[in-house]
N, C-alpha and C positions, 0 to 999 in steps of 0.2 A: 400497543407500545412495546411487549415485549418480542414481537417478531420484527419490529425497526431494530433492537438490539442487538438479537441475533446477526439479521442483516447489517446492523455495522461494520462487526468484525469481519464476516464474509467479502463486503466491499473492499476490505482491503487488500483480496486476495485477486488472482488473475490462473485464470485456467492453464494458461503457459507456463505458468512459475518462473523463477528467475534461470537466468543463463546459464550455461555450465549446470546446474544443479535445478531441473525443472519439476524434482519431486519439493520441492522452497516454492509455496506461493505466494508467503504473502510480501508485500510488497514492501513495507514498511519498516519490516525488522524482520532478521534471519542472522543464524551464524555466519561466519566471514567465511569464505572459500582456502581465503590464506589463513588464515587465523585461524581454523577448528574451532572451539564452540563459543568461542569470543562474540557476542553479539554485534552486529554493525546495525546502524540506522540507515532505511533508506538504500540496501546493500546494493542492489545493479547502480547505481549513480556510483553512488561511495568507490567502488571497487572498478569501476572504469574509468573513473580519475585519476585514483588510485594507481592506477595499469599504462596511466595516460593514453588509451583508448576512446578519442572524442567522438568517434562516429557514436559509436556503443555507449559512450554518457547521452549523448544528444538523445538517442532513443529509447533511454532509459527513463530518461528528464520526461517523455513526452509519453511513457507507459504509467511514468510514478501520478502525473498530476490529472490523465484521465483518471485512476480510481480516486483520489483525493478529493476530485472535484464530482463523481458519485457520492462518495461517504458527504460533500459537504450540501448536497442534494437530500439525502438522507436527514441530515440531520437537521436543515432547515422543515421538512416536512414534518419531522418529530414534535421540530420548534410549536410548526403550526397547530398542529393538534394539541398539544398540551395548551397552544393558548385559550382555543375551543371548548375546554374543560375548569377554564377558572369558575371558581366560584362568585 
């Protein structure tokens, strides 16, 4: 169980990192590009809407919910193991 945890967090990342700033990888939450250390949610979406750049929201939309839909892989098998352990 504790190396699903660890891999949670990591699922949220992506080896490319986000645009403009590819040392940023995780996916979820990062400073803003405009903003300095201003936290954004979800920052490639956010910030190419933002920019009104739709191609680049569209493939951001389609980067964010591949790992989303790992982490929620993740976390359904977590689910399953811990059911395997009730008493």
């Amino acid at each position: 169980m504790n190396r699903k945890l660890i891999d949670s967090e990591r699922r949220l990342t992506t080896e490319q990192g986000l645009l403009r700033r590819p040392w940023y990888k995780h996916m979820i939450d990062a400073p803003g590009v405009y903003s300095g250390y201003g936290a954004k949610t979800i920052p490639g979406v956010r910030e190419a809407i933002e920019q009104k750049h739709w191609d680049e929201a569209n493939s951001e939309i389609t980067r964010v919910s591949t790992v989303l839909e790992n982490e929620a892989a993740l976390i359904n098998s977590a689910a399953q193991e811990l059911e395997q352990v009730k008493p």
